[in-house]
C-alpha positions as CSV (number, residue, x, y, z in Angstrom):
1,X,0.0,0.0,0.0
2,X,1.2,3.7,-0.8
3,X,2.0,5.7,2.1
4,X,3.8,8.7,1.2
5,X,4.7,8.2,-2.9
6,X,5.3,11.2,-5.4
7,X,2.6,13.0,-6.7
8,X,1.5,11.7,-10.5
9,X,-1.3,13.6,-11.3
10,X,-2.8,16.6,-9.7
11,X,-6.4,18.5,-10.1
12,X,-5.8,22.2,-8.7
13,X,-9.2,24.2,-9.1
14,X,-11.0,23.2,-11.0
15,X,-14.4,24.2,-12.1
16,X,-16.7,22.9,-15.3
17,X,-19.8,24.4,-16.1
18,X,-22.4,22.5,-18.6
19,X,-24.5,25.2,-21.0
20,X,-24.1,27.7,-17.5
21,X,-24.8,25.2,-15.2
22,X,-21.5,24.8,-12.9
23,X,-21.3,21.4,-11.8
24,X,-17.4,21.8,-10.7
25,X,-16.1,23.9,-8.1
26,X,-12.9,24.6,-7.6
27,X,-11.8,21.4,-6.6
28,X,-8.5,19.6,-6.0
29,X,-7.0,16.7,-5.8
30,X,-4.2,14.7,-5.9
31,X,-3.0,11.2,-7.0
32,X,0.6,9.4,-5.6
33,X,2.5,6.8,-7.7
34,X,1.2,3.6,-6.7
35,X,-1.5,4.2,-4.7
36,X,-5.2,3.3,-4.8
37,X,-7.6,6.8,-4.2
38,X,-11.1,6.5,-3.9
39,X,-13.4,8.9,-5.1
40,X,-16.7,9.0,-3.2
41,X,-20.1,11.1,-2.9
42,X,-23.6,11.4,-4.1
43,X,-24.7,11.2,-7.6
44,X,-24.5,14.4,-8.7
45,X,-21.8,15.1,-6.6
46,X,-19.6,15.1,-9.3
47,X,-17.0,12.5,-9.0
48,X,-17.8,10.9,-13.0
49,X,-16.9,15.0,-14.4
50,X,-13.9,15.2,-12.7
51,X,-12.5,11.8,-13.6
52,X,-13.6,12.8,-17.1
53,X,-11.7,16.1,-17.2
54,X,-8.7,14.2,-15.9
55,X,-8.8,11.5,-18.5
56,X,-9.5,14.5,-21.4
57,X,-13.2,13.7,-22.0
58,X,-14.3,16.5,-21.3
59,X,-12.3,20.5,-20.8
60,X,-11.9,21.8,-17.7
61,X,-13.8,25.8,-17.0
62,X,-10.8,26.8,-15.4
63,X,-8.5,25.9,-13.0
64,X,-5.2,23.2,-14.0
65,X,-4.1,19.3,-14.3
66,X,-0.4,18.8,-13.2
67,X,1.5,15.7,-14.5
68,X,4.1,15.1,-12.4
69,X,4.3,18.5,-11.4
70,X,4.0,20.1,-14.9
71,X,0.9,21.4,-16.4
72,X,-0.7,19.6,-19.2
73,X,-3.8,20.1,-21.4
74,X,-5.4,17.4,-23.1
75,X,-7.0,18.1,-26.3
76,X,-8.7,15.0,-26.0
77,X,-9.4,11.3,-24.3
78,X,-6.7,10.3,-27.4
79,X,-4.2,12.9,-25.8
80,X,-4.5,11.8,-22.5
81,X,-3.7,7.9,-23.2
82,X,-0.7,8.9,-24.7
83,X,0.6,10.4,-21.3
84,X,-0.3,6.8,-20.0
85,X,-3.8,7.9,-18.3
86,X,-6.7,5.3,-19.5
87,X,-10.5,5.5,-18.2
88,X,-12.2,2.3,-17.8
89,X,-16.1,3.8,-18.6
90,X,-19.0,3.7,-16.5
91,X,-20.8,3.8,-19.5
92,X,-19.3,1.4,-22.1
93,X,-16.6,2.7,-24.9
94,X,-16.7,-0.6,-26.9
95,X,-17.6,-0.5,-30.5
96,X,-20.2,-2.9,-30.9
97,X,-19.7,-4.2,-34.0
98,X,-16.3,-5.3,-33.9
99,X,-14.7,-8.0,-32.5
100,X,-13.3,-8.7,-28.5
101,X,-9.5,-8.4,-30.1
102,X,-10.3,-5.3,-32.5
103,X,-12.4,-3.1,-30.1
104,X,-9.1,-3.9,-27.8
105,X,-6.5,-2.5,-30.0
106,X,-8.9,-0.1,-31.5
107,X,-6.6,2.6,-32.8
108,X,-3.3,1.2,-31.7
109,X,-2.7,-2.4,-34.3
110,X,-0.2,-3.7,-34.2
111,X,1.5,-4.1,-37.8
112,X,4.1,-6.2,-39.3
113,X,5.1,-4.6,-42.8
114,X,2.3,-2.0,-42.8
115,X,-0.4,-5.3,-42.5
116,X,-2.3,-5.9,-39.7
117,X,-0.7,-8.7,-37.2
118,X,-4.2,-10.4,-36.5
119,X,-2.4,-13.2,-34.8
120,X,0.1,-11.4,-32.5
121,X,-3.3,-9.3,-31.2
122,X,-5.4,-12.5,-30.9
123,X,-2.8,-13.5,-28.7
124,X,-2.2,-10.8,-26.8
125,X,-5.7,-10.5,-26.0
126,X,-6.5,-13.8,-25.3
127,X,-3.3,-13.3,-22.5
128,X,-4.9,-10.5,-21.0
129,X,-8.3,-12.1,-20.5
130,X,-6.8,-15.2,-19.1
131,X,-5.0,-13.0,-16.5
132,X,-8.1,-11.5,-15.6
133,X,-10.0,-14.6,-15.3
134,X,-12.6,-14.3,-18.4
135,X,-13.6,-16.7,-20.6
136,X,-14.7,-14.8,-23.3
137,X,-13.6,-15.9,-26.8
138,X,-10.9,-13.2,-28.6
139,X,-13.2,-13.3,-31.5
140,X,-16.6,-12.8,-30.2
141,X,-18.4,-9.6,-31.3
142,X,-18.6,-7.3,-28.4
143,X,-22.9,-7.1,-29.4
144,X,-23.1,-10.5,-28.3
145,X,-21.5,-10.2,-24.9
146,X,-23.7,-9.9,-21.8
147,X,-22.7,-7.0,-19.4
148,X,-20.7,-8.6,-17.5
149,X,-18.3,-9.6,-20.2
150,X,-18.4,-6.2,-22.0
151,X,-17.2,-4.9,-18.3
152,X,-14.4,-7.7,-18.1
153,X,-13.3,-6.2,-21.8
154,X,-13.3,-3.1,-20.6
155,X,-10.8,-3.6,-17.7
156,X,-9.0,-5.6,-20.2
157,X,-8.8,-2.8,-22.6
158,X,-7.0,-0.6,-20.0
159,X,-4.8,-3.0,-18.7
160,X,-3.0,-3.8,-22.4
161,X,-2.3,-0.1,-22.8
162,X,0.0,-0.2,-19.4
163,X,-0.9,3.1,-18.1
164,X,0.6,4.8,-15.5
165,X,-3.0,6.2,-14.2
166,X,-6.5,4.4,-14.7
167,X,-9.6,5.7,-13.6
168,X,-12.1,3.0,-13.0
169,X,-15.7,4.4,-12.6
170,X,-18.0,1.9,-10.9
171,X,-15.8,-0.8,-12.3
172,X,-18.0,-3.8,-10.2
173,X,-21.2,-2.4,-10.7
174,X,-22.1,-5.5,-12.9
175,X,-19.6,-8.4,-12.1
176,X,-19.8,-11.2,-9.8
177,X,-17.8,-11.5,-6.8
178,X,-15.7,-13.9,-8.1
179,X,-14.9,-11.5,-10.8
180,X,-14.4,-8.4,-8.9
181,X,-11.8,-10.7,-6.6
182,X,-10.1,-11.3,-9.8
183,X,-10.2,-7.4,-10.7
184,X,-8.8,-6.4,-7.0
185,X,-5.9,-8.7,-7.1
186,X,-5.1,-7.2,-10.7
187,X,-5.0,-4.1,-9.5
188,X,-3.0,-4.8,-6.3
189,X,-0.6,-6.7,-8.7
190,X,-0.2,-3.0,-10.7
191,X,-0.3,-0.9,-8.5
192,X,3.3,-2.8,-6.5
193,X,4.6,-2.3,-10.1
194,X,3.8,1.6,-9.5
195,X,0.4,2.2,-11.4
196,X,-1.9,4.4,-9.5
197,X,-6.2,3.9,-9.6
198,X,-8.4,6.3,-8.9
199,X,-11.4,3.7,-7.8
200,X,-15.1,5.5,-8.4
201,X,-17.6,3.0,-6.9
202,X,-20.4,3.1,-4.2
203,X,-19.7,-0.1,-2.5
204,X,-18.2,0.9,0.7
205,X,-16.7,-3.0,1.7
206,X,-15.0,-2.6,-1.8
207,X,-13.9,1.0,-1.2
208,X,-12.4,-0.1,2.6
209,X,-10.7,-3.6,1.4
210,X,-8.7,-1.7,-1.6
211,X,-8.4,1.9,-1.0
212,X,-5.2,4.1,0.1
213,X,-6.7,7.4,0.6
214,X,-10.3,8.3,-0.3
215,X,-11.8,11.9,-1.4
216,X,-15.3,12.7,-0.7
217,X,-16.8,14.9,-3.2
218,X,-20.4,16.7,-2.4
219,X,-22.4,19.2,-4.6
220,X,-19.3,19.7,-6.7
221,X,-16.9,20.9,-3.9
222,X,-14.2,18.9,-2.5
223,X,-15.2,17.8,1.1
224,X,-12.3,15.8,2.7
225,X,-9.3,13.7,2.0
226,X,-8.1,10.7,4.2
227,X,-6.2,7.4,4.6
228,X,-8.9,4.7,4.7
229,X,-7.3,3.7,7.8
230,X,-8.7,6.4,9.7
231,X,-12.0,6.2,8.0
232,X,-15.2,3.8,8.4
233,X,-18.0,3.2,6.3
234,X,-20.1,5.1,8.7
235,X,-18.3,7.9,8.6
236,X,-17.5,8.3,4.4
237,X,-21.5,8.0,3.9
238,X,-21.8,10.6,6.6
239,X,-19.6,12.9,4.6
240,X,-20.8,12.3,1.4
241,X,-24.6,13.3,2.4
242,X,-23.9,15.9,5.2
243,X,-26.1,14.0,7.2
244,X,-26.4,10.6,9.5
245,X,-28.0,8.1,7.7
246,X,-29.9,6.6,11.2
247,X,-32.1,3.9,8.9
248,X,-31.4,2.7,5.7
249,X,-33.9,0.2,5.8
250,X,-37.2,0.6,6.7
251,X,-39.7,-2.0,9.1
252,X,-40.4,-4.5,7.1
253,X,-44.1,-4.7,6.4
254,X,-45.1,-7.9,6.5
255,X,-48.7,-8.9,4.5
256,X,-51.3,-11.4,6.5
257,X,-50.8,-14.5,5.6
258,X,-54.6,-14.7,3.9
259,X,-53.7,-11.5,1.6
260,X,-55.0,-11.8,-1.8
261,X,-52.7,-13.2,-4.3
262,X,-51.3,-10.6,-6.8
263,X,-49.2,-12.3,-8.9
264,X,-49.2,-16.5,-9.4
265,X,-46.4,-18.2,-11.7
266,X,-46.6,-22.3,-12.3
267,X,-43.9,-24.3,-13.4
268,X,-42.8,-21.5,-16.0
269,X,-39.9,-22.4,-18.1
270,X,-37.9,-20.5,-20.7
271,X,-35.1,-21.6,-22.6
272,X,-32.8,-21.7,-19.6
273,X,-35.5,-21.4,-16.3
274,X,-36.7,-24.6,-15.5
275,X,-40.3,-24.9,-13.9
276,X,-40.5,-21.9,-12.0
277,X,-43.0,-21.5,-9.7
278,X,-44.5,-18.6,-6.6
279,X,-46.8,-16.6,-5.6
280,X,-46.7,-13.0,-3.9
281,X,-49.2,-11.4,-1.9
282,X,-50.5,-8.3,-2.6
283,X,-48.8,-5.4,-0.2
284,X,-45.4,-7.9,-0.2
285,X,-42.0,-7.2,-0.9
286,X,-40.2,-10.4,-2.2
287,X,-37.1,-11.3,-3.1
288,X,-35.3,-12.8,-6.1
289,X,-31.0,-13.8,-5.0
290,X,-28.4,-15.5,-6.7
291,X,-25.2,-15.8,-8.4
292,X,-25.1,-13.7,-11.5
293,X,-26.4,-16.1,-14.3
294,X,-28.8,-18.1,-12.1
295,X,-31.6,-16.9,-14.2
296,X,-33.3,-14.2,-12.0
297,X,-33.5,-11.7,-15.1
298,X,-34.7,-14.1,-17.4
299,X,-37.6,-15.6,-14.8
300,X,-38.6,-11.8,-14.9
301,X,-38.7,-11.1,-18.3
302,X,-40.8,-13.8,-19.2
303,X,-43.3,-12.5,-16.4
304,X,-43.2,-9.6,-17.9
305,X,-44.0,-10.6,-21.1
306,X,-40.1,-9.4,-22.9
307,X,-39.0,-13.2,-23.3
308,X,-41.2,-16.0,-24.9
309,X,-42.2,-18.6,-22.3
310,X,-42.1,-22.2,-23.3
311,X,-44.3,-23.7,-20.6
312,X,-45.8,-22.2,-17.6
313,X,-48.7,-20.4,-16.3
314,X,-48.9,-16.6,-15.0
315,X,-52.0,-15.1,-13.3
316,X,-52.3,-11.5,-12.5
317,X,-54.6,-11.2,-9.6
318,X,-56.6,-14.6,-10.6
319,X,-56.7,-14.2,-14.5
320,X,-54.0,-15.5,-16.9
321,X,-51.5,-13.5,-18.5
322,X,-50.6,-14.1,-22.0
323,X,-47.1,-15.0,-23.0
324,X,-44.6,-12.9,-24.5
325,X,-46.9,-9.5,-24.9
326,X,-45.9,-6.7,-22.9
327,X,-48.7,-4.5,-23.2
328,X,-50.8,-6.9,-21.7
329,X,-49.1,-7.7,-18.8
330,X,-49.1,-3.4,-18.8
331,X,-52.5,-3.4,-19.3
332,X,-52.6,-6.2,-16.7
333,X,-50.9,-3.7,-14.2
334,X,-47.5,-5.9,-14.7
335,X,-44.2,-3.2,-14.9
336,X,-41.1,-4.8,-15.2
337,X,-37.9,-2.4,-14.3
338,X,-35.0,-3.3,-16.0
339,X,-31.1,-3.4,-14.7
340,X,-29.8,-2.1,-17.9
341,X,-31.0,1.7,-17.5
342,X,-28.1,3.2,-19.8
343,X,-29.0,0.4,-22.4
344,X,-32.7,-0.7,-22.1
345,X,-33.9,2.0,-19.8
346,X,-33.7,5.2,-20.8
347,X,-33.4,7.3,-24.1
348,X,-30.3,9.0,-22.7
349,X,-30.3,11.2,-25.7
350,X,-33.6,12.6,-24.7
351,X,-35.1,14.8,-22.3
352,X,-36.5,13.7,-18.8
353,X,-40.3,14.4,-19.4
354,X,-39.6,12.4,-22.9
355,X,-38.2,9.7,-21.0
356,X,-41.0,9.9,-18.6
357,X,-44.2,9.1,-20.5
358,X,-42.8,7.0,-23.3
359,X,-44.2,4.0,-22.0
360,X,-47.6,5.7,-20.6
361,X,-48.5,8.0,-23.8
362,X,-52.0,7.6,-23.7
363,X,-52.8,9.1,-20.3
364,X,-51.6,11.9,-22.1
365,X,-53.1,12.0,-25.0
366,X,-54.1,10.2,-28.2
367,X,-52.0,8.5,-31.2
368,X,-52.4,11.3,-33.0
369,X,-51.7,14.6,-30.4
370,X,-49.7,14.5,-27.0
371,X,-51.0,17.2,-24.3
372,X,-47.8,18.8,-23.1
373,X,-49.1,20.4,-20.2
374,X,-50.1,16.9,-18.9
375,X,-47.0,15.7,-19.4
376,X,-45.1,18.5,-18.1
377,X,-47.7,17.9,-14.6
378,X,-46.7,14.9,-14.7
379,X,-42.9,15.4,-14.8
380,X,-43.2,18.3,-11.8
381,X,-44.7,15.8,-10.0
382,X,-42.6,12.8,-10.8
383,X,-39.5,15.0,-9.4
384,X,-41.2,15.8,-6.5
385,X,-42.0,12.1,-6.0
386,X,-39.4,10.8,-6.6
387,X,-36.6,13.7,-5.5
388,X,-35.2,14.1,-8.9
389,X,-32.9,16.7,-8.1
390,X,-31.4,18.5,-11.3
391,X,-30.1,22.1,-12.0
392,X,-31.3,22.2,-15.1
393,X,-34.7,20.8,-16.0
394,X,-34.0,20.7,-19.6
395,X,-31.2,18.2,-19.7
396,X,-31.0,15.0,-21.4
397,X,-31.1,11.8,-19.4
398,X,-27.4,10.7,-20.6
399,X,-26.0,13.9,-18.5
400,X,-28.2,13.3,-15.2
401,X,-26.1,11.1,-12.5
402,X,-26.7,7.4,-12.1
403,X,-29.0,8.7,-8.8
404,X,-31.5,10.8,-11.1
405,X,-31.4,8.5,-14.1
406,X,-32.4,5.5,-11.5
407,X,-35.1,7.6,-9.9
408,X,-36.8,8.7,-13.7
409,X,-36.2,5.5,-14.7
410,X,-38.4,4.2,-11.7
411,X,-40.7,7.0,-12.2
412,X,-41.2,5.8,-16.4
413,X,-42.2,2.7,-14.6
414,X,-44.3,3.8,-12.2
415,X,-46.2,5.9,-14.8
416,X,-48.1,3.4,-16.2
417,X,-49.9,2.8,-13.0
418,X,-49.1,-0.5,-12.0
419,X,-50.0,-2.7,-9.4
420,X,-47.2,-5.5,-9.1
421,X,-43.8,-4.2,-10.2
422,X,-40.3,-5.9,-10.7
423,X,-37.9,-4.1,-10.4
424,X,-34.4,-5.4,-11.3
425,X,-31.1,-4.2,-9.1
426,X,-32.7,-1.3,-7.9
427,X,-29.3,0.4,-6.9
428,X,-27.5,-0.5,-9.0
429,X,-24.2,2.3,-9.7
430,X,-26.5,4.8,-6.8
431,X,-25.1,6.3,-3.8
432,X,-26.1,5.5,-0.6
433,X,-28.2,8.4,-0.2
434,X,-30.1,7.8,-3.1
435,X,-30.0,3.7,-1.9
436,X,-31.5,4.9,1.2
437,X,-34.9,6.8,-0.5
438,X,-35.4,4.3,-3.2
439,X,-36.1,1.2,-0.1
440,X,-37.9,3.5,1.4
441,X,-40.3,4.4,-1.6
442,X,-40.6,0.6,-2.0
443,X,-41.3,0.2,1.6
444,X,-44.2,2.5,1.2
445,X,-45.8,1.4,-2.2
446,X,-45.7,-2.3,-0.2
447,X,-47.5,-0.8,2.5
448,X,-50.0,1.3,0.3
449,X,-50.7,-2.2,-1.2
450,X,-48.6,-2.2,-4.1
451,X,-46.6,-6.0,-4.7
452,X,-43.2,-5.5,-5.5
453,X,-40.3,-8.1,-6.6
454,X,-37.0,-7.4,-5.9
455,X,-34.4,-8.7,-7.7
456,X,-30.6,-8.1,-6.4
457,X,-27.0,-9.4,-6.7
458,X,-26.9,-7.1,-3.2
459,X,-27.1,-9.5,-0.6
460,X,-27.9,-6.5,2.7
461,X,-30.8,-5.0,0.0
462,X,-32.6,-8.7,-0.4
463,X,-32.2,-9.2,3.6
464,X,-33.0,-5.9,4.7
465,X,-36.2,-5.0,2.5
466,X,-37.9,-8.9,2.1
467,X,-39.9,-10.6,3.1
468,X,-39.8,-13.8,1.8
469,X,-36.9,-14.7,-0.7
470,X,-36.4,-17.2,-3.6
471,X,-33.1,-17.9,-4.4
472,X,-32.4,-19.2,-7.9
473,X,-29.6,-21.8,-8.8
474,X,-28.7,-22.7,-12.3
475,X,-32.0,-22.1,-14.0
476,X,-34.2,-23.5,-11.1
477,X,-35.3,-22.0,-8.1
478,X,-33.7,-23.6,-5.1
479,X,-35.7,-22.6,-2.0
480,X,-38.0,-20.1,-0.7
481,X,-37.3,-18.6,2.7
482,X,-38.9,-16.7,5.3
483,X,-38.6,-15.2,8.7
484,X,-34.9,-16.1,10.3
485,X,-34.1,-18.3,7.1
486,X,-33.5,-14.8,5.7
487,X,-29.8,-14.4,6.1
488,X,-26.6,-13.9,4.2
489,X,-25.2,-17.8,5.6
490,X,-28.5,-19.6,4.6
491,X,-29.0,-17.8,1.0
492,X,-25.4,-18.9,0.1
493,X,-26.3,-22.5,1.0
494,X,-29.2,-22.4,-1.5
495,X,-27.3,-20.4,-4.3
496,X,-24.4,-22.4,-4.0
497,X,-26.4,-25.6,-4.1
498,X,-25.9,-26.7,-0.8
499,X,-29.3,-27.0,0.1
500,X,-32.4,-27.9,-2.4
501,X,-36.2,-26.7,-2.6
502,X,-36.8,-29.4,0.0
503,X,-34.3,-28.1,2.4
504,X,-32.2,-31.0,3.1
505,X,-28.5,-31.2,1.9
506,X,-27.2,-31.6,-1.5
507,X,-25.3,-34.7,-1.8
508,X,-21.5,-33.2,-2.0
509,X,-19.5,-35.1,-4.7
510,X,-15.8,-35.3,-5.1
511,X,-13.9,-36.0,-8.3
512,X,-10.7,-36.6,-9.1
């Protein structure tokens, strides 16, 4: 770990403003060879700008960047890899219709007589994603890779370019924890060679078990800097939202027993889900868990009628739901909430009201004529709803913070007046401020009588908003538990395949 190395790179003052809207103030910071320094604060508290002003994305307002003591101004992203500084993107930089090996050395071939070496880049690709644990083939095209994989590119594509400064925003947000223990002990293995991270994430455990120093940004301005030694989780979430955060969960509201049943799924069965079947009550909150690729999302979609079924049954408060039709599980007063809000979720070139009523245009309106000043009700009270806090209210949904993009993306959903809604990794890439009001706006559409499924790769989110809890294992869904079954040890058993639907023990098997 880096105590006390030289200075790299330096941030002194610096301020951005979008279209007169400052987002930047005077801010500065500092980066030692070597070192891991987590960035921390709010969405919105501008910790993506400054990494992007750093990494030449984006032009600084005013104020300076220092390399090794020197001032430098990058033109451009292109300008700044040269000096050795690489951003591994929250939002993905892959060209989608290339290959694994030619989105990696994208702009840098390597040539043998002035032809391209396709062999000597296959290889070297192929090397880096061994070392960081991925199996995904050299010659895939990156539009057929899952998030996950287009993530483990990513970190791949910044580790060939040996950089002497990467900036990893929310690097884990979508990898298991196998693969994020992979990442860590890449990093730890670069940064004894001498490459310094700056780590962007909101996972506190992550930010305490790899940090050197962390920065807390809030509202733009810098806030504190500190060894993670001397810091706790407590106390970085307290400085990032100027306040104690007393409750993050609610009380559980827990649904008599004899509640009417919302939503009924029999033996449903996709192309990978085997013979899925539940019920939740109405008023419930109940959780999906896990690994990633156990077949949560895919379960969901075909409730929601965005994957084809092959067998199965779904009722919607006692009458069947066709298969593979969204608008009438919509019509049903079915919502499904995706994970993918970047991709799947939002029109990120688009403005928020835009975004808002896309999939609800006929409450304002016809086909033929859209009334804007019900949809611009609608979007003053959707941002007072749901606390969508932006300076300007004519911004696209690409520039809001992950925060704001999860709570419009919530309030699309809840715009088409549902009654059960699934909503997939709810917090996905928030802060823990924002983490904090979206279980409680859950808590209180459970209570208002709303059914709500949770599904989430975060283990303290299933445990401390559910409950009951089905844990899905390869396809099938292991067990359903309740009450004091509802804990991190006994979840793991079931998603590990430990323990079966039944509850007793999984034979255990040894091979040589």
């Amino acid at each position: 770990m880096s105590q006390g190395g030289a200075v790299v790179m330096a941030a002194s003052h610096i301020c951005k403003s979008f279209g007169g809207v400052q987002v930047l103030f005077s801010v500065d910071f500092e980066l030692r060879r070597g070192e891991v320094h987590a960035l921390m604060g709010e969405n919105g508290a501008g910790k993506s700008t400054l990494v992007k002003v750093l990494s030449g994305f984006e032009q600084p307002t005013s104020g300076r960047i220092l390399l090794d003591g020197q001032e430098v101004h990058f033109a451009n992203n292109r300008a700044a890899e040269a000096a050795g500084i690489v951003l591994i993107h929250q939002e993905f930089n892959l060209a989608e219709h290339l290959t694994v090996t030619e989105s990696m050395f994208l702009g840098r071939e390597i040539t043998h007589f002035g032809i391209l070496d396709r062999k000597t880049m296959r290889a070297r690709t192929r090397e880096i994603l061994d070392t960081l644990g991925s199996h995904v083939h050299e010659n895939a095209l990156i539009s057929s890779l899952s998030v996950a994989d287009k993530q483990m590119v990513e970190i791949a594509k910044a580790i060939s370019r040996e950089a002497r400064v990467v900036f990893m925003d929310e690097p884990t947000a979508v990898l298991s924890r196998e693969e994020t223990r992979i990442l860590f002990d890449q990093v730890r293995r670069l940064r004894a060679e001498g490459t310094s991270f700056v780590f962007v994430s909101h996972k506190l455990d992550e930010v305490m078990e790899l940090a050197d120093r962390v920065t807390v940004l809030r509202d733009g301005q810098w806030v504190k800097t500190a060894d993670a030694a001397d810091l706790d989780g407590e106390t970085i979430a307290q400085l990032m939202v100027g306040r104690e955060l007393s409750s993050l969960y609610p009380a559980k509201h827990e649904p008599d027993v004899d509640e009417t049943v919302a939503l009924s799924v029999r033996d449903l069965s996709t192309g990978y889900v085997k013979n899925a079947s539940f019920e939740v009550r109405k008023g419930e909150v109940f959780g999906f868990s896990g690994l990633i690729g156990s077949g949560r999302s895919e379960l969901m979609e075909a409730i929601a009628g965005i994957r084809a079924r092959l067998s199965g049954e779904v009722e919607v408060y006692g009458k069947p739901l066709a298969a593979h039709d969204v608008r009438a599980a919509n019509q049903a007063g079915l919502a499904y909430m995706t994970k993918d809000r970047k991709g799947k979720g939002l029109l990120l070139l688009e403005g928020m009201t835009t975004n808002l009523t896309l999939q609800s245009l006929e409450r304002h309106g016809s086909l033929l004529y859209l009334d804007p000043k019900s949809e611009s009700e609608a979007m003053q009270k959707a941002r007072r709803r749901f606390d969508i806090r932006v300076r300007d209210g004519n911004v696209v949904a690409g520039r809001m913070s992950g925060g704001n993009q999860q709570k419009l993306l919530l309030a699309k959903v809840m715009e088409t007046d549902p009654r059960i809604v699934i909503i997939d990794e709810p917090t996905r890439g928030i802060d823990v401020g924002a983490k904090q009001q979206i279980y409680h706006f859950i808590s209180s559409l459970a209570r208002d009588g709303w059914s709500i499924i949770v599904v989430s790769s975060e283990m303290p989110e299933i445990i401390g908003l559910c409950t009951r809890v089905a844990v899905m294992r390869e396809g099938r869904l292991a067990g359903i538990l309740e009450g004091d079954e509802i804990n991190e040890q006994e979840i793991m058993r079931y998603a590990a395949g430990l323990k079966r639907r039944d509850g007793a023990a999984a034979a255990m098997t040894a091979s040589a």
